[in-house]
GUDRENMAR-549878 format. One record per residue (C-alpha): residue number from 0; residue in three letters; chain; x, y, z. Coordinates in steps of 0.25 Angstrom, whole numbers, plus 2048, in hexadecimal, padded with zeros to 3 digits. Layout:
BEGIN
marnu pos:NUM, code:ALA, unit:A, px:X, py:Y, pz:Z
...
END
This chain:
BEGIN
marnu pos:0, code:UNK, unit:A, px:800, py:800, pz:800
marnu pos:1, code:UNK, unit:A, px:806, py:80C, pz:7FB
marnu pos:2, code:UNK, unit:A, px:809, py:816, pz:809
marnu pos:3, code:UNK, unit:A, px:802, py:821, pz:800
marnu pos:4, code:UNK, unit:A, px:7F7, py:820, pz:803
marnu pos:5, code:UNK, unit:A, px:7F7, py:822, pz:811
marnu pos:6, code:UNK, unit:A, px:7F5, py:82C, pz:81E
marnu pos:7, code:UNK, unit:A, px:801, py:833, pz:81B
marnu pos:8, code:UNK, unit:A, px:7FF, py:839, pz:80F
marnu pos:9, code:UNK, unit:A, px:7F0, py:838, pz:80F
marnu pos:10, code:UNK, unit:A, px:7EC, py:838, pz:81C
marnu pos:11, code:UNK, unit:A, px:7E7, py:83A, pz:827
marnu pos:12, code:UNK, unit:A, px:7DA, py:832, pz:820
marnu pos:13, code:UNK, unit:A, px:7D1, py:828, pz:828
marnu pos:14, code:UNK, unit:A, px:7CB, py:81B, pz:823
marnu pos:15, code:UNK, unit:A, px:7BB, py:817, pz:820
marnu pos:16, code:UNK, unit:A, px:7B8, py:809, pz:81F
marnu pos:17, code:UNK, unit:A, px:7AE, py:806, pz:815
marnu pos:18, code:UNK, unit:A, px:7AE, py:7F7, pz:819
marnu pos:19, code:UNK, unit:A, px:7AC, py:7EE, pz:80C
marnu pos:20, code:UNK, unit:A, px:7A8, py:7FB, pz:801
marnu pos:21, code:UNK, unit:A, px:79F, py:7F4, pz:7F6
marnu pos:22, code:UNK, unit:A, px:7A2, py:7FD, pz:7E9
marnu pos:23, code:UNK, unit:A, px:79B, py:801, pz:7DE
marnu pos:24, code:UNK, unit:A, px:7A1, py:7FA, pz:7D4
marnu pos:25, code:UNK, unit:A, px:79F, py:7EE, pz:7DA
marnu pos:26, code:UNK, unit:A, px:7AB, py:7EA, pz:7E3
marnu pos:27, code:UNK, unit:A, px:7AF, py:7ED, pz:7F1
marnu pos:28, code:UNK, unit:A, px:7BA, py:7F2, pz:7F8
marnu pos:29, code:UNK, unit:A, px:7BB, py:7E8, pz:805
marnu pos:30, code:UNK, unit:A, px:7BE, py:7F2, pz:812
marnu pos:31, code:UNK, unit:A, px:7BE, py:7FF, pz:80B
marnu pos:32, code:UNK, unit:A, px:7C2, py:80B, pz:812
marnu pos:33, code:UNK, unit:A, px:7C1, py:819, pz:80F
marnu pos:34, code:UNK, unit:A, px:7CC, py:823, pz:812
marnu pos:35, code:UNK, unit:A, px:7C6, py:831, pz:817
marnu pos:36, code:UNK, unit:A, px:7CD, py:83D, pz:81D
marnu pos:37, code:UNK, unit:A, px:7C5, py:847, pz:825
marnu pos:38, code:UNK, unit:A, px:7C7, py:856, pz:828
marnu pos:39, code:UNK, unit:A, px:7BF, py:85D, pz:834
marnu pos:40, code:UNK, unit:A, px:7B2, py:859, pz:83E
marnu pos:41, code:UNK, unit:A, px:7A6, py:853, pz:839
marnu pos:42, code:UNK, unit:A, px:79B, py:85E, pz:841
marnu pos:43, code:UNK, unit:A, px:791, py:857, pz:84A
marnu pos:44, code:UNK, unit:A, px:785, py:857, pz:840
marnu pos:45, code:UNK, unit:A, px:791, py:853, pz:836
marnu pos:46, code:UNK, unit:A, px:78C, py:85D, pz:82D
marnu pos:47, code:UNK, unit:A, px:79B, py:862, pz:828
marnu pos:48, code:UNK, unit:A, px:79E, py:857, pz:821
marnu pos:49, code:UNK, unit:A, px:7A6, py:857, pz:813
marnu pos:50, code:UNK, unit:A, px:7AD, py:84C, pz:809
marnu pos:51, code:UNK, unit:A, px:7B7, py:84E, pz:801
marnu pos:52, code:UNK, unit:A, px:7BA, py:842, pz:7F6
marnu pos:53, code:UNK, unit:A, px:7C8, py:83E, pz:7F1
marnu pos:54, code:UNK, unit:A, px:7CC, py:83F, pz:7E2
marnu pos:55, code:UNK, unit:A, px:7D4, py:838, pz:7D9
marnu pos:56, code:UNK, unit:A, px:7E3, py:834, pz:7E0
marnu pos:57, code:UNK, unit:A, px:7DF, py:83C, pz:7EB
marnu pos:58, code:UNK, unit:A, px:7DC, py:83A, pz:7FC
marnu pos:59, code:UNK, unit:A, px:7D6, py:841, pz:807
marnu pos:60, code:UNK, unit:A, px:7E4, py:848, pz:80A
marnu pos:61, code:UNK, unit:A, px:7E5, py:84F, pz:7FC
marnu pos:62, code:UNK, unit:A, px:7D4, py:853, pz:7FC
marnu pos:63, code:UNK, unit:A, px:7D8, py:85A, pz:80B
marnu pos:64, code:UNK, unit:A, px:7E3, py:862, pz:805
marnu pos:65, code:UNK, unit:A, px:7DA, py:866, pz:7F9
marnu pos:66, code:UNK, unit:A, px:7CE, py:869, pz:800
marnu pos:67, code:UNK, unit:A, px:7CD, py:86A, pz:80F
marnu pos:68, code:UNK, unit:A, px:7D4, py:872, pz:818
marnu pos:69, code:UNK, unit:A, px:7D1, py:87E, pz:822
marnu pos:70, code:UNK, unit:A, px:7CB, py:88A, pz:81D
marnu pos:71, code:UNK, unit:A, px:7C8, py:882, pz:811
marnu pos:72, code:UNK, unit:A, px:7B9, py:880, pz:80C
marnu pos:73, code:UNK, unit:A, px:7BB, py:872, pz:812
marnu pos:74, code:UNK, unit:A, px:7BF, py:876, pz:820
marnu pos:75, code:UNK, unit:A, px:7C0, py:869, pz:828
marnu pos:76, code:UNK, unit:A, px:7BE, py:874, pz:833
marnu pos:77, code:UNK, unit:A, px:7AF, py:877, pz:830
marnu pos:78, code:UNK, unit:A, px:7AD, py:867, pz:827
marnu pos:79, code:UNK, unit:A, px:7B0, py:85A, pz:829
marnu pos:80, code:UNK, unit:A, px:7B7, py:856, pz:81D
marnu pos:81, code:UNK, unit:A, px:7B9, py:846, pz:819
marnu pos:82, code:UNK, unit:A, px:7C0, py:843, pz:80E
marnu pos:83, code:UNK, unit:A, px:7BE, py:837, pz:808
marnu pos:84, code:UNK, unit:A, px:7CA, py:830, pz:7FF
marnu pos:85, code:UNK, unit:A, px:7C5, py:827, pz:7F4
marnu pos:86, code:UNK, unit:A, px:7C6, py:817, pz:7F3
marnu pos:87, code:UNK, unit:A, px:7D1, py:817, pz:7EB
marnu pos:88, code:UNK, unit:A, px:7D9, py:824, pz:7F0
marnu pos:89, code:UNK, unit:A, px:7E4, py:819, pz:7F8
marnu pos:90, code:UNK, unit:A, px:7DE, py:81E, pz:804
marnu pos:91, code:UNK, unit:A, px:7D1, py:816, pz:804
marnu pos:92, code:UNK, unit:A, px:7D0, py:809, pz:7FF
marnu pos:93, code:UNK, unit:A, px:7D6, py:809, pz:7F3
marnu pos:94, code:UNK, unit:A, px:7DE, py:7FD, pz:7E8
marnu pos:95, code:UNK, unit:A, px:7EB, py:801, pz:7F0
marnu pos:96, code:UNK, unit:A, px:7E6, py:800, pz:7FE
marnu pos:97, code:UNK, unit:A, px:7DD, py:7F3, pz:7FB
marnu pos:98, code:UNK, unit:A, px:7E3, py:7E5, pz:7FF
marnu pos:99, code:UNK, unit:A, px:7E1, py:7D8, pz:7FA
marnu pos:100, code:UNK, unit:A, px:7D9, py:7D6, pz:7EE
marnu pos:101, code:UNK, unit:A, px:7D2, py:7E3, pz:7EB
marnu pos:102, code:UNK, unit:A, px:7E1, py:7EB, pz:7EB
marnu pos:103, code:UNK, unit:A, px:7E7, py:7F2, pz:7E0
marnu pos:104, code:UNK, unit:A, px:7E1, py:7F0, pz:7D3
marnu pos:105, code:UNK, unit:A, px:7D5, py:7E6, pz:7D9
marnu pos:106, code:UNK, unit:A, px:7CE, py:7F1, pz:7E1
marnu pos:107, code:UNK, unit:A, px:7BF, py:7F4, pz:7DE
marnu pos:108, code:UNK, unit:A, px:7BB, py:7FD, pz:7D4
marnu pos:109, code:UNK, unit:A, px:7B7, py:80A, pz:7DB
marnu pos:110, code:UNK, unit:A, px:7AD, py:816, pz:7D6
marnu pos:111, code:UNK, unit:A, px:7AC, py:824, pz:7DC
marnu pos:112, code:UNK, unit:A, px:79E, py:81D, pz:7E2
marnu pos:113, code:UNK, unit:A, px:7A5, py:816, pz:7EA
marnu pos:114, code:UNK, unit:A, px:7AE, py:820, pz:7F1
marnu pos:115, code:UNK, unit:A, px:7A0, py:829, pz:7F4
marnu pos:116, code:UNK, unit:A, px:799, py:81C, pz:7FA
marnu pos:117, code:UNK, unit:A, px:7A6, py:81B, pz:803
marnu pos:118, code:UNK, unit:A, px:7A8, py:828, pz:808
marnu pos:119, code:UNK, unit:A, px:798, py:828, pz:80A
marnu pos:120, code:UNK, unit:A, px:798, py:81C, pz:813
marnu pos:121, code:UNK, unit:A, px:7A5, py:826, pz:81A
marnu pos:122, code:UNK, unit:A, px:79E, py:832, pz:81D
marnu pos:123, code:UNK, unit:A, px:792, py:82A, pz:822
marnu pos:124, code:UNK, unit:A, px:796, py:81E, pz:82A
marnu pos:125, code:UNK, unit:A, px:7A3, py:826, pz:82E
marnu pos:126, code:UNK, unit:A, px:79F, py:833, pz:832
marnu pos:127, code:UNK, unit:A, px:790, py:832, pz:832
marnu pos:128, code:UNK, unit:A, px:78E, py:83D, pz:827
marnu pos:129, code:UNK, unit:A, px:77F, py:83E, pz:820
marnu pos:130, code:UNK, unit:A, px:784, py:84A, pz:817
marnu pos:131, code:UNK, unit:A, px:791, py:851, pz:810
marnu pos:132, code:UNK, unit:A, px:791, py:85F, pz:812
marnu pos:133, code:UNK, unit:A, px:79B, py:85E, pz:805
marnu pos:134, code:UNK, unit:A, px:7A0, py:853, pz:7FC
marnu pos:135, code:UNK, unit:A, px:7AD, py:858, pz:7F3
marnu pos:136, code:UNK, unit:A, px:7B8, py:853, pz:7EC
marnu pos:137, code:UNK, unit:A, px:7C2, py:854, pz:7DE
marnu pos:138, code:UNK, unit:A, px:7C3, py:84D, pz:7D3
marnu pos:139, code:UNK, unit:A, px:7BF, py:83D, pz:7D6
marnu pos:140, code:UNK, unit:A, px:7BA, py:845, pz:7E3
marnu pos:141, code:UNK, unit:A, px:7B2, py:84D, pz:7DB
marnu pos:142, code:UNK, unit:A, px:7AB, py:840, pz:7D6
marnu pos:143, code:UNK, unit:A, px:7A8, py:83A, pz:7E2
marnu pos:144, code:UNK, unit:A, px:7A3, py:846, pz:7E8
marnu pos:145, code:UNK, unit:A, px:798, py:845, pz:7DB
marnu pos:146, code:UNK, unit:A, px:796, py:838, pz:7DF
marnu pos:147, code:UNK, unit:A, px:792, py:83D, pz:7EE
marnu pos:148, code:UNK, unit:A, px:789, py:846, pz:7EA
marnu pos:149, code:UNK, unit:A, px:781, py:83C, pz:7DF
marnu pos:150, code:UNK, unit:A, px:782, py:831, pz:7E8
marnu pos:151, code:UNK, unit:A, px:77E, py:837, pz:7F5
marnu pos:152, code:UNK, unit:A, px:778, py:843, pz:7F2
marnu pos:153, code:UNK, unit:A, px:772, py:846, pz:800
marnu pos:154, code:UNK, unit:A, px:77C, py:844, pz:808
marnu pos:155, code:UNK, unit:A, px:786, py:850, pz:801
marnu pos:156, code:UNK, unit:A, px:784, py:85D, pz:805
marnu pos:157, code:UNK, unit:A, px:78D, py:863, pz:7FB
marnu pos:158, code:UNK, unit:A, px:796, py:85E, pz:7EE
marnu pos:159, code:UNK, unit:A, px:7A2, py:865, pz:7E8
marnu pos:160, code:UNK, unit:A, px:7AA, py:85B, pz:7E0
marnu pos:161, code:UNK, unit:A, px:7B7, py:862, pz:7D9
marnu pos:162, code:UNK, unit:A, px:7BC, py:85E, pz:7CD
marnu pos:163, code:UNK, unit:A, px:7B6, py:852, pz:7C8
marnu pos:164, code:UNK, unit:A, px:7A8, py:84E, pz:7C1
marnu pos:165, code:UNK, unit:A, px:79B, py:846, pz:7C5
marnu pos:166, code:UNK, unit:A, px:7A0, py:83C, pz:7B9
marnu pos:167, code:UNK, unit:A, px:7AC, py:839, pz:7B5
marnu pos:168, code:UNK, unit:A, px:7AE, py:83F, pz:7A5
marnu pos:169, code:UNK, unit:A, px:7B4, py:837, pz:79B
marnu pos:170, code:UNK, unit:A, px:7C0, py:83F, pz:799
marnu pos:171, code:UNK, unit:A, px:7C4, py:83F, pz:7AA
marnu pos:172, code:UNK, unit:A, px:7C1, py:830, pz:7A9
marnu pos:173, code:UNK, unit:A, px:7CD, py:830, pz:79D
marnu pos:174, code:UNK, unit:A, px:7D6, py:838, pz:7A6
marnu pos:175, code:UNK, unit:A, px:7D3, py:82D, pz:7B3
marnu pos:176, code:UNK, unit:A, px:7D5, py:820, pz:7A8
marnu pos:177, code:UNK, unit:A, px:7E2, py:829, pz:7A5
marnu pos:178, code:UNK, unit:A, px:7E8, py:828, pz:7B3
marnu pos:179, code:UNK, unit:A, px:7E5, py:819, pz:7B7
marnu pos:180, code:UNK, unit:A, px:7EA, py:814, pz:7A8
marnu pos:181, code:UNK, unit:A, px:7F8, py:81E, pz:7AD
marnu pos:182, code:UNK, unit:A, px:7F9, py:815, pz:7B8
marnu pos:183, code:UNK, unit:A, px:7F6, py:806, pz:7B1
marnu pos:184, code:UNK, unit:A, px:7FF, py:80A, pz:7A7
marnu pos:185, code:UNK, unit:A, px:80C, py:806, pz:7AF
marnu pos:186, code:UNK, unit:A, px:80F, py:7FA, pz:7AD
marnu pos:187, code:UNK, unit:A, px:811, py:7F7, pz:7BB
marnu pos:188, code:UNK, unit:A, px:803, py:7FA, pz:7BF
marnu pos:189, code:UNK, unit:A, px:7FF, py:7EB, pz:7BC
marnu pos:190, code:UNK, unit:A, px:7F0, py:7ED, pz:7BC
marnu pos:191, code:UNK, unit:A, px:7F1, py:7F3, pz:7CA
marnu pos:192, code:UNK, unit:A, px:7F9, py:7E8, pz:7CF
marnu pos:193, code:UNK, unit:A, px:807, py:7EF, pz:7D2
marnu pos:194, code:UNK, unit:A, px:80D, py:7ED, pz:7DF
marnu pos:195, code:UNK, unit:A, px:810, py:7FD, pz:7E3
marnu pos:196, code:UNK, unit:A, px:80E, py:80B, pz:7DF
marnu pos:197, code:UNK, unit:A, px:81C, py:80D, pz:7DB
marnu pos:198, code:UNK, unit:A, px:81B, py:801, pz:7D2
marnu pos:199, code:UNK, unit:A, px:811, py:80A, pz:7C9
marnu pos:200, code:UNK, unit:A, px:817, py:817, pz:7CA
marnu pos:201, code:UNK, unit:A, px:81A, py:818, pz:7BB
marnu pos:202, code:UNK, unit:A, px:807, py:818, pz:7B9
marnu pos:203, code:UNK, unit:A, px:807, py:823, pz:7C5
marnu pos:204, code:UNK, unit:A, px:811, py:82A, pz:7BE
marnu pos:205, code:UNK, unit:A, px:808, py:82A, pz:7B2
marnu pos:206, code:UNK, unit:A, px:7FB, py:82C, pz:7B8
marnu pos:207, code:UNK, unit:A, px:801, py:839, pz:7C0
marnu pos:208, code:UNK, unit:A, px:806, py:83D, pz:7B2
marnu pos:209, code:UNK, unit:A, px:7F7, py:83A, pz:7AC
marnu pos:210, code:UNK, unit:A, px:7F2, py:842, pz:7BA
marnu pos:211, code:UNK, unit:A, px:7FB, py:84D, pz:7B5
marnu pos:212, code:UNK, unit:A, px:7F5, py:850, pz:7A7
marnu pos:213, code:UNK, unit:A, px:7E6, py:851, pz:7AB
marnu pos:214, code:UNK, unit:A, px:7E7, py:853, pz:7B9
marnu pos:215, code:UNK, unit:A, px:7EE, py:861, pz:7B7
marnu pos:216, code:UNK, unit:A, px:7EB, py:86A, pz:7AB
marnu pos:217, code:UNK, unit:A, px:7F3, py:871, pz:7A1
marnu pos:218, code:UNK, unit:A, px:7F1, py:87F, pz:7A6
marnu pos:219, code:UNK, unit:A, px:7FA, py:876, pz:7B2
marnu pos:220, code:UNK, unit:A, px:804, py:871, pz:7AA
marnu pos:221, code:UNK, unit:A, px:805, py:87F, pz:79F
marnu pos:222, code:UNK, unit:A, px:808, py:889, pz:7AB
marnu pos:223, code:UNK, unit:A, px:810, py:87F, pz:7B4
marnu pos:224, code:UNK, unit:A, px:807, py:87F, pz:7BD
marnu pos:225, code:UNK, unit:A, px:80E, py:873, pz:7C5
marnu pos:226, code:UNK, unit:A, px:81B, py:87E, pz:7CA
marnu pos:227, code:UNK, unit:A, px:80F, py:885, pz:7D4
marnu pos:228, code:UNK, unit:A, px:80F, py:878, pz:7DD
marnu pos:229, code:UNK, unit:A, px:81E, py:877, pz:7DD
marnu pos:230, code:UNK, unit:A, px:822, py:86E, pz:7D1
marnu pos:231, code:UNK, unit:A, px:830, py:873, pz:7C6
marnu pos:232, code:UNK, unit:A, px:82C, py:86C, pz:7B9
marnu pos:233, code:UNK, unit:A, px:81F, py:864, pz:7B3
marnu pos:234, code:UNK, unit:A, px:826, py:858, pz:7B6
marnu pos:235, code:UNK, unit:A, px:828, py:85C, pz:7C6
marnu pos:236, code:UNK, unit:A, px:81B, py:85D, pz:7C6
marnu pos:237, code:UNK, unit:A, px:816, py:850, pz:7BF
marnu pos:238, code:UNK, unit:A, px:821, py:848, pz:7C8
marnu pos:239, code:UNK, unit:A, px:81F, py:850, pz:7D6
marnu pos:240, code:UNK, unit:A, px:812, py:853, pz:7D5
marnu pos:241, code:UNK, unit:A, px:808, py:848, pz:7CD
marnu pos:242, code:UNK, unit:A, px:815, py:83D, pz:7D0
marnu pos:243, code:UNK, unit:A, px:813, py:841, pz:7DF
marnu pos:244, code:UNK, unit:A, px:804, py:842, pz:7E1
marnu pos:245, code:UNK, unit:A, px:802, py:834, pz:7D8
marnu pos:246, code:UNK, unit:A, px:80D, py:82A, pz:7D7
marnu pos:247, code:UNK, unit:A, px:80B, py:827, pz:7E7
marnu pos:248, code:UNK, unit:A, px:7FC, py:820, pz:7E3
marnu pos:249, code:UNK, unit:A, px:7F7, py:812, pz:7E0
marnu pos:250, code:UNK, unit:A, px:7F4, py:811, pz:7D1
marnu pos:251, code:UNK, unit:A, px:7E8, py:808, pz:7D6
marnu pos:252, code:UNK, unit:A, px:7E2, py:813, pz:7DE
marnu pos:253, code:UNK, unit:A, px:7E2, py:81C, pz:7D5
marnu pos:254, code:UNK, unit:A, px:7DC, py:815, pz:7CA
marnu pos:255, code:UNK, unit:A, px:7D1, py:812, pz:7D2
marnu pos:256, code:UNK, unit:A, px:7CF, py:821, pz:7D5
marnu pos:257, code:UNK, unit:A, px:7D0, py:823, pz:7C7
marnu pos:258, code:UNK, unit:A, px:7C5, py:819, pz:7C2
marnu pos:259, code:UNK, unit:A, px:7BC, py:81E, pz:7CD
marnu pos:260, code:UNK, unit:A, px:7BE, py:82B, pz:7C7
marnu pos:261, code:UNK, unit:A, px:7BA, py:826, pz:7B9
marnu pos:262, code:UNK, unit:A, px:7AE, py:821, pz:7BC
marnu pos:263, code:UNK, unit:A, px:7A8, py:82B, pz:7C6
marnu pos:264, code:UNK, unit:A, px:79A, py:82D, pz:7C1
marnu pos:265, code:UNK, unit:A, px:790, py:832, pz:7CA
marnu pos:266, code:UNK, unit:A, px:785, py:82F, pz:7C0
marnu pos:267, code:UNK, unit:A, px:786, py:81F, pz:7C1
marnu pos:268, code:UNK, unit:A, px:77B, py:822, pz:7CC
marnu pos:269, code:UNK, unit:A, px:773, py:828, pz:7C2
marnu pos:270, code:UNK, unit:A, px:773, py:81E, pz:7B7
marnu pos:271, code:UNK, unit:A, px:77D, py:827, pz:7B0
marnu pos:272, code:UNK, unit:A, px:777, py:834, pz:7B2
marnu pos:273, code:UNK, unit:A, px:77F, py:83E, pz:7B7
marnu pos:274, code:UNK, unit:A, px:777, py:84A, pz:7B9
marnu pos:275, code:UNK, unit:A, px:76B, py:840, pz:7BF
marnu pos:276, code:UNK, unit:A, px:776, py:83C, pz:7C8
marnu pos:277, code:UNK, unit:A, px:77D, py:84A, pz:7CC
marnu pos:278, code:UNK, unit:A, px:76E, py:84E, pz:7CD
marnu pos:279, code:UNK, unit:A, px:76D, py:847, pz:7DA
marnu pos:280, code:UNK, unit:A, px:778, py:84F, pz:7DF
marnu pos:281, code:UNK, unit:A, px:770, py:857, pz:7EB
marnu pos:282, code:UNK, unit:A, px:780, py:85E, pz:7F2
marnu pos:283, code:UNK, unit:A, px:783, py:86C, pz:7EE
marnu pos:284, code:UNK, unit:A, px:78D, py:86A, pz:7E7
marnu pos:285, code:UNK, unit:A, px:798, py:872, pz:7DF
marnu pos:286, code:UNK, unit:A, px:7A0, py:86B, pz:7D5
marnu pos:287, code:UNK, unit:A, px:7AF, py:871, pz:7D1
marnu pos:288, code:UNK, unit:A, px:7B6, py:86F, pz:7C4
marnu pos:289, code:UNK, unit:A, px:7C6, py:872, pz:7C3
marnu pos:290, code:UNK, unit:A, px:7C8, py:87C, pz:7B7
marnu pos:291, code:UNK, unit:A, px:7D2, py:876, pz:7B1
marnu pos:292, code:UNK, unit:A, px:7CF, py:867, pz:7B6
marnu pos:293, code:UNK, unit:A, px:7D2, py:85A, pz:7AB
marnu pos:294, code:UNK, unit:A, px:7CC, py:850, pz:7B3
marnu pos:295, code:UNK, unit:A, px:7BE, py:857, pz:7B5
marnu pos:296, code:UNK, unit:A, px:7BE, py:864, pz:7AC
marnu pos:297, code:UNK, unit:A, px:7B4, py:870, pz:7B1
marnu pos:298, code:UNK, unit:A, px:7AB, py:86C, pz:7A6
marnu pos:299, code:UNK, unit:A, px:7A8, py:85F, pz:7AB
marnu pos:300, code:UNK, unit:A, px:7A9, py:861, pz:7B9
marnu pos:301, code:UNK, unit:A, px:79E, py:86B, pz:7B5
marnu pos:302, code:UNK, unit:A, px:795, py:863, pz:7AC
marnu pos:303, code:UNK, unit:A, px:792, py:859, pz:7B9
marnu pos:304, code:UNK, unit:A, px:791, py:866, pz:7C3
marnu pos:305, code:UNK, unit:A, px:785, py:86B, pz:7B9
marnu pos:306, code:UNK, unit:A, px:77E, py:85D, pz:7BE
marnu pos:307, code:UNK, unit:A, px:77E, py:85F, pz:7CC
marnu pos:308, code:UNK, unit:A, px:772, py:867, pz:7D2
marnu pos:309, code:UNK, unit:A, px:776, py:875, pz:7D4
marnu pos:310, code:UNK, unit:A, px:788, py:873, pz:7D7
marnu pos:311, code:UNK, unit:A, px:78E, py:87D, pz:7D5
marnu pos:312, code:UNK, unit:A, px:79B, py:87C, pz:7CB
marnu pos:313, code:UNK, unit:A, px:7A9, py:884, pz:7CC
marnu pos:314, code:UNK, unit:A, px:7B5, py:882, pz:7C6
marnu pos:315, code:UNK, unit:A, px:7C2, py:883, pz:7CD
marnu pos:316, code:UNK, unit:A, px:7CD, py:889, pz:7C6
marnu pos:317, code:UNK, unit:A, px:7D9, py:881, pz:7C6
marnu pos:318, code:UNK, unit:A, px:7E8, py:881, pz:7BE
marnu pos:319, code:UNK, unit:A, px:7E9, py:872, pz:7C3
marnu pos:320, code:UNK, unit:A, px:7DE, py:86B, pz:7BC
marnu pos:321, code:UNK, unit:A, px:7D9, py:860, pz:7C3
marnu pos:322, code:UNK, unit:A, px:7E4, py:860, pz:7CD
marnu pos:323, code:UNK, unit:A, px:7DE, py:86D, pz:7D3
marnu pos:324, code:UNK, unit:A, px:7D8, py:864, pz:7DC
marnu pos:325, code:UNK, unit:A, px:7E6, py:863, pz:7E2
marnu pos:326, code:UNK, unit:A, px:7E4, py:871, pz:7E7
marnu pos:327, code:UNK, unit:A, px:7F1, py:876, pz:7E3
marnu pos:328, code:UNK, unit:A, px:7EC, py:883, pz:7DF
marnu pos:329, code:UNK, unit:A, px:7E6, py:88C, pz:7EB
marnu pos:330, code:UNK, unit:A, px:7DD, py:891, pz:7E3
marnu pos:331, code:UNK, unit:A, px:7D6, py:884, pz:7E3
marnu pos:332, code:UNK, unit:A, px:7D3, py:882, pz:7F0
marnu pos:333, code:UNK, unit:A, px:7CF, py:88F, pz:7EF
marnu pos:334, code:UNK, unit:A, px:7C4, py:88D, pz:7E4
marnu pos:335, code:UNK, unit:A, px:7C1, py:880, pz:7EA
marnu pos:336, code:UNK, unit:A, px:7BE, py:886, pz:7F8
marnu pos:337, code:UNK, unit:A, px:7B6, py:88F, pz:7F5
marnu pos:338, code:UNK, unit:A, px:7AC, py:886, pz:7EC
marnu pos:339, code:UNK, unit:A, px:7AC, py:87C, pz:7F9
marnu pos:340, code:UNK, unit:A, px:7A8, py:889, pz:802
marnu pos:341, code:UNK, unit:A, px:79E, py:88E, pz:7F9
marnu pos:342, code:UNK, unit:A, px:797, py:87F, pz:7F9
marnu pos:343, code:UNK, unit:A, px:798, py:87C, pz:808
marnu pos:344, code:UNK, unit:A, px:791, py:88A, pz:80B
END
C-alpha cells in the first residue's frame, strides 16, 4: 500500500463504515469505508451543516485549502463543514486499499451514485442530519453535487456545483478515455496488475503530460503563466508541478475516478431525461463555470444550469483553466467566496 495515501499528507480524516456497500452497477465493496474530514460544530438543531464533494485525484485536504477557512464563505466558525473524499480517492475504499480479491484492477465498478448514497448514509447514520444547509464541489465534485440535489432533492437546502455538468459531454468523456488510456499505455501496467506505483511511473508521466494539455489553457501556457507559482522553464513546471501533484497516485484509483466521471449522468433516473431529471432539483442553487475551463466550457456548464429551476449561473474568470480549482489565483477564491455568501444569505 503506497504510504501516499495517508494521515500525513492527507490527514487528519476519520473513517465511516458503510458495512458491505451494494453498488449500483451491481457489485459490492465487502466492509466499505468512507473517509471524511470535518471543519467546525455541528449546532444543537444541526441546522449549520455543509458537504463538500472531492474531484478527480483529489482529497479532503486539497477541498479544505481551496474552500474553507476563517473569514471565508465556508467559515468552520459559523458551519460545520464535512467533506467527503470519493470511493476511489485512495483514502476511502479504493483498488489500492482493497485486499484479496476485489484489489487493484478487480475492484467493483463504481458510478457518482454510489458515492452520493455513501455520503448519505454518513451524514444521516453518523451525524444525524435530515438536511444540508449546502452541498458543493468542483469538477467530479460538481457531478456529485447534481447528483444530491436529483436524487435527494429535500434534504438539500442549497446546490453550488463548480466547474462541472449534470451530464458528462462527449467531448470531456474523450478528455477522461485520454487520461486512463495514458496510463495503460505503459507496458508495465499489466492490465492493472503491476506490483508498485514506481513500477508504472512512465503512464503517470503520461497521464500528467495529457492532464497538462487540457487541464490548463493556452492563454497559461502563451503568457508563461507557470513563472507566477515559482517554476523557471515550461519543462520545471510540467516536472515540479504536474510530476509532483500525479506520479505519487495509483494508476488503478484514478482510472476508477475517471470512468465515474465518464459516465455521470444525472438523467439515468429520468429515463434519459435531463431537464425532467434537473427538474426535481428543489435546492437554491448557483451553478459556476470557469471561463476558460476544457473540461466543462462555460457553455456547457451553462446549458444544464438553464434546466434547473431558478439557479442562478456565473462565470469565474480564470487564467488556469480548469486547474482554477487549485485556487492559485487569489482572485479565485475571491469570486468564489462571494458566489458562496450571496447563496447562504
Amino acid at each position: 500500500m503506497s504510504d501516499f495515501y495517508g494521515q500525513d499528507l492527507h490527514g487528519p480524516y476519520e473513517t465511516f463504515d458503510l458495512g458491505d456497500f451494494a453498488l449500483e452497477d451491481g457489485g459490492t465493496i465487502r466492509g466499505a469505508k468512507l473517509a471524511y474530514a470535518t471543519h467546525g460544530k455541528l449546532s444543537t438543531s444541526k441546522d449549520n451543516a455543509i458537504l463538500i464533494t472531492t474531484w478527480y485525484s483529489g482529497t479532503s485536504k486539497i477541498m479544505e485549502q481551496t474552500l474553507v477557512g476563517p473569514g471565508r464563505a465556508l467559515d468552520p466558525e459559523r458551519y460545520f463543514i464535512i467533506i467527503a473524499n470519493q470511493i476511489g480517492s485512495g483514502l476511502s475504499s479504493s483498488p489500492h486499499n482493497t485486499q484479496g480479491p476485489f484489489h487493484g484492477p478487480d475492484f467493483p465498478s463504481v458510478r457518482i451514485g454510489d458515492d452520493v448514497v455513501a455520503q448519505h448514509k454518513l451524514v444521516t447514520e453518523k451525524f444525524g442530519l435530515s438536511q444540508l444547509q449546502l452541498v458543493t464541489g468542483g469538477s467530479m465534485g460538481a457531478q456529485q453535487t447534481y447528483e444530491w440535489a436529483v436524487r435527494y432533492p429535500d434534504f438539500v437546502r442549497r446546490a453550488a456545483p463548480i466547474a462541472g455538468t449534470a451530464k458528462n459531454k462527449p467531448h470531456c468523456w474523450l478528455i477522461a478515455q485520454q487520461f486512463i488510456d495514458a496510463m495503460t499505455s505503459d507496458p508495465a501496467f499489466r492490465d492493472g496488475y503491476y506490483n508498485s506505483v514506481e513500477e508504472v511511473r512512465l503512464g503517470l508521466v503520461r497521464h500528467a503530460r495529457a492532464f497538462a494539455v487540457t487541464g490548463f489553457c493556452q492563454h497559461f501556457y502563451k503568457h508563461e503563466l507557470w513563472r507566477n507559482v515559482g517554476f523557471t522553464s515550461l519543462d520545471d513546471f510540467l516536472t515540479g508541478f504536474l510530476g509532483g501533484y500525479f506520479l505519487p497516485m495509483d494508476p488503478n484509483n484514478l482510472i476508477l475516478m475517471a470512468r465515474k466521471w465518464q459516465r455521470g449522468d444525472v438523467s439515468r433516473h429520468t429515463g434519459g431525461d435531463l431537464k425532467a431529471a434537473l427538474g426535481r432539483v428543489k435546492a437554491k442553487t448557483t451553478v459556476m463555470a470557469l471561463s476558460t475551463d476544457i473540461f466543462f466550457p462555460p457553455a456547457d456548464v451553462r446549458d444544464d444550469a438553464e434546466l434547473v429551476p431558478g439557479a442562478k449561473f456565473e462565470v469565474i474568470e480564470t487564467s488556469f483553466g480548469h486547474a482554477g480549482l487549485f485556487a492559485i489565483e487569489p482572485s479565485y477564491a475571491t469570486q468564489v467566496d462571494k458566489a458562496l455568501r450571496v447563496l447562504l444569505d
